[in-house]
N, C-alpha and C positions, 0 to 999 in steps of 0.2 A: 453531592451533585446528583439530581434524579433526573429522571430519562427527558426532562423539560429543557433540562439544562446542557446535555444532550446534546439534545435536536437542534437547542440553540447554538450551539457553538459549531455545529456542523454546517449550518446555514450561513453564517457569520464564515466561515473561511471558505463556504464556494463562491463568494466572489473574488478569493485572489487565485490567479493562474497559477503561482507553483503548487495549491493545493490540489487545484484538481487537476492538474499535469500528476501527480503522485498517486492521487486516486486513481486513475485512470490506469497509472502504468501498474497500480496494483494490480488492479480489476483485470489487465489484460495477462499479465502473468501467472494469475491463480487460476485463468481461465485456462490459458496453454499449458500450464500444470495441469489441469484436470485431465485435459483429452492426451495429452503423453502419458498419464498414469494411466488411463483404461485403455486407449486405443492402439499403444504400444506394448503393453502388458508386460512394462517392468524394463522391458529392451532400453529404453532410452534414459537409461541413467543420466549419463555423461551429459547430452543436451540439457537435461532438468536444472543439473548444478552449474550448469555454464547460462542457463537462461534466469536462473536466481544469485547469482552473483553479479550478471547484468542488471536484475532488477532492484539489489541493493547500492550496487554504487547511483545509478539513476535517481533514486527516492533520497539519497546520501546528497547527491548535487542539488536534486528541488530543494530539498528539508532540513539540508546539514546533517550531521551525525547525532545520531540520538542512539544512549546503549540501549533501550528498548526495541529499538528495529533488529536487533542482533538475536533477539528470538527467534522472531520466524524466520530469518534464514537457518539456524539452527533444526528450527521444526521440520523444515521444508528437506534437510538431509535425510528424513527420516521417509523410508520408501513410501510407507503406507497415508504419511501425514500429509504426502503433496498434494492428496487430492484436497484438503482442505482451505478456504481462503485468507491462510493467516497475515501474509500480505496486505491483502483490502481490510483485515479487521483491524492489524496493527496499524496503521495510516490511518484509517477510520475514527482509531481510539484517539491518535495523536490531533486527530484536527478538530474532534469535539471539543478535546482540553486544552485548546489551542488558547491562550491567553493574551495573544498580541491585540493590540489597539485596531480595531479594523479599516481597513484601508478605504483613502476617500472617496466620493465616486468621483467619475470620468467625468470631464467636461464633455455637455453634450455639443456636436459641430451640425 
């Protein structure tokens, strides 16, 4: 699959809401990962693993359980790794190769 394919599949599931309810909750947790790794400077452990454990059973209720998501919480244990967006890229990967039949659109009112 090349980067076409990609693109298209990622396009293909932002029209359904639990996708980008999940992107989203990525996007916002890798983001408050960032600023508690520099702006707390290490201090806030505790909150990191309590705010990624939030953000796995969440993406786990949008997206069911997939053992790939089990990465980046694992990644995200690792002090230095939180500041990276493993989160939004593992979601990211999952809804390119998303393979479900795309959903129909809305009747318009």
């Amino acid at each position: 699959m090349g980067l076409r394919g990609m693109a298209s599949g990622l396009a293909a599931v932002w029209g359904r809401r639990r996708w980008r309810a999940a992107l989203a909750a990525a996007l916002v947790s890798d983001a408050l990962s960032f600023g508690l790794e520099f702006l707390s400077l290490g201090l806030a452990e505790p909150v990191q693993v309590a705010l990624d454990l939030v953000t796995a059973l969440l993406i786990f209720a949008l997206l069911g359980f997939r053992w790939g998501l089990l990465i980046p919480l694992a990644l995200e244990a690792i002090p230095a790794l939180a500041a990276f967006p493993t989160w939004f890229l593992a979601v990211a990967a999952y809804a390119a190769l998303d393979r479900e039949a795309p959903a129909p659109p809305a009747p318009k009112t």
